[in-house]
C-alpha positions in Angstrom: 94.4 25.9 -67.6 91.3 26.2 -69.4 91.0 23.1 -71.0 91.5 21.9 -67.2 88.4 24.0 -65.8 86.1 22.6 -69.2 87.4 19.0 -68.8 86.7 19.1 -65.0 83.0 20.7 -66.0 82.4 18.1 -68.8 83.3 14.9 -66.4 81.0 16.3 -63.4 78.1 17.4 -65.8 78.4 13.4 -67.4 79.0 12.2 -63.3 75.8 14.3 -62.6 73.4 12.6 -65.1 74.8 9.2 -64.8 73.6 9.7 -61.1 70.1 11.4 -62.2 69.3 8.5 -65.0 70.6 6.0 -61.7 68.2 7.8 -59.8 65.3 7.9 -62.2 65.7 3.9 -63.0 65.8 3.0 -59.6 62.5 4.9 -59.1 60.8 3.1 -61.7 61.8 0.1 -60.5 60.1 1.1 -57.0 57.5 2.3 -58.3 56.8 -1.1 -60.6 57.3 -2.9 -57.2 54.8 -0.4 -55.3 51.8 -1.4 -58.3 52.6 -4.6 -58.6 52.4 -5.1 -54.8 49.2 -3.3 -54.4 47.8 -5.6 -57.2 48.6 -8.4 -55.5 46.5 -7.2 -52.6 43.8 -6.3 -54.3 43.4 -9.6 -56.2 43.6 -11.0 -52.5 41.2 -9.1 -51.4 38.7 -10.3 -54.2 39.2 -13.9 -53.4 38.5 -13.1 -49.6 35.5 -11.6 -51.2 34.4 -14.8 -53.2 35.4 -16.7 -50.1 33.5 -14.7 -47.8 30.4 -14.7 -50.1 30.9 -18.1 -50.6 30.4 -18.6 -46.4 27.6 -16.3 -45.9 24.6 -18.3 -47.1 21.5 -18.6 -44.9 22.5 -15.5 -42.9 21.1 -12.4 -44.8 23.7 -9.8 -43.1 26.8 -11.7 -43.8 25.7 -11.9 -47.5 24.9 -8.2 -47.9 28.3 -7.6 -46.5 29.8 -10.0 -48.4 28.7 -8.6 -51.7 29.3 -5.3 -50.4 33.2 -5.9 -50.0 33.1 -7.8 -53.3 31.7 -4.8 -55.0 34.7 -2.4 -53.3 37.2 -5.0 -54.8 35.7 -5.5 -58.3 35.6 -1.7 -58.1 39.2 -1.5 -57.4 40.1 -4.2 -59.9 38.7 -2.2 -62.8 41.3 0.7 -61.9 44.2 -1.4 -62.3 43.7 -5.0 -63.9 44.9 -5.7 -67.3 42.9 -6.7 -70.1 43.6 -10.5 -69.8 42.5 -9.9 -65.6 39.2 -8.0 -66.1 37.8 -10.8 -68.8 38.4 -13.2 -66.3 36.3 -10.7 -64.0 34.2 -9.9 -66.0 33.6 -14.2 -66.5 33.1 -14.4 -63.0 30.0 -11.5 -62.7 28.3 -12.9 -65.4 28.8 -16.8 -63.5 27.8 -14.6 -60.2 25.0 -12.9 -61.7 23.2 -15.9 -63.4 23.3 -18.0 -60.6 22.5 -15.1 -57.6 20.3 -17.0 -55.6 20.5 -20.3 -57.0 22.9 -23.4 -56.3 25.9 -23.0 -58.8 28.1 -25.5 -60.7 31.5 -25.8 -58.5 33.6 -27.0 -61.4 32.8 -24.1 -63.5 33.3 -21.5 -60.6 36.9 -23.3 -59.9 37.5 -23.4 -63.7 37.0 -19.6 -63.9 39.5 -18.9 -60.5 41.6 -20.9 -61.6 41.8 -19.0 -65.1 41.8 -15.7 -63.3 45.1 -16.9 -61.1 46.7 -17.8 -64.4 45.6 -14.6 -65.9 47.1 -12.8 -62.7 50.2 -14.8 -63.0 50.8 -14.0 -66.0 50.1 -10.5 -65.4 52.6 -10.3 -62.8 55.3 -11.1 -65.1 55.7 -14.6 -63.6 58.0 -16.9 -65.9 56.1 -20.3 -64.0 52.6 -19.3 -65.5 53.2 -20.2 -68.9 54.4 -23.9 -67.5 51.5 -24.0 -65.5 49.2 -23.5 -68.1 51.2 -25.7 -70.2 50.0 -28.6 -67.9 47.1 -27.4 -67.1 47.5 -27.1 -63.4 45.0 -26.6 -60.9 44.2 -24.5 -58.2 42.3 -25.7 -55.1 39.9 -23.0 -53.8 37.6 -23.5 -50.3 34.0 -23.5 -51.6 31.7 -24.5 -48.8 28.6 -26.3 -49.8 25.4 -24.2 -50.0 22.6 -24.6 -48.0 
């Protein structure tokens, strides 16, 4: 009778942390998802930035704005961003910063997108990025002509 009782205490106490260690691997795995989804916005968000800084030339309120919001998503990308990411960022400011007011070399500012997809690809986990960079792939990226 009493090897009953422990054998029925042993198989529930093994039952109960199968179900926590199920439990605590199915949070991580939401959790992964959760980051690596609000990443994905955020890098979004900083190419809506470019984009929108990109736009606002001639017109002295969308440009403050733009580099307002491009500011709040750099910002936000230096919480999060792997290393591989924030040199690619940190690229771009320093193309950004030497060429503020000045017209700017479009192949070097898609060169340096383009590397910071890659670098966000690969960040991501995705198995296509090292392909892509394999044969060296391009992105195409909207850059309206200054004026």
């Amino acid at each position: 009778m009493n090897e009953d009782v422990i054998l029925v205490l042993v198989v529930a106490a093994v039952m109960a942390g199968v179900a926590i260690a199920v439990y605590w691997s199915g949070k991580r795995r939401e959790i992964a998802l959760v980051e690596s989804r609000y990443r994905f916005d955020l890098y979004g968000e900083l190419f809506d930035a470019m984009t929108d800084l990109n736009r606002s030339t001639g017109d002295d309120y969308k440009l403050s704005r733009a580099k307002a919001r491009l500011a709040r998503s750099l910002n936000r990308i230096n919480l999060c961003a792997g290393p591989q990411v924030l040199s690619h960022v940190n690229e771009l400011l320093d193309f950004l910063n030497q060429h503020r007011d000045r017209e700017f070399d479009v192949t070097r500012l898609s060169a340096i997108c383009n590397g910071l997809v890659l670098a966000i690809r690969k960040e991501a986990g995705d198995p296509g990025a090292r392909e892509l960079e394999a044969q060296k792939a391009r992105f195409r990226f909207y850059i309206p002509p200054r004026k």
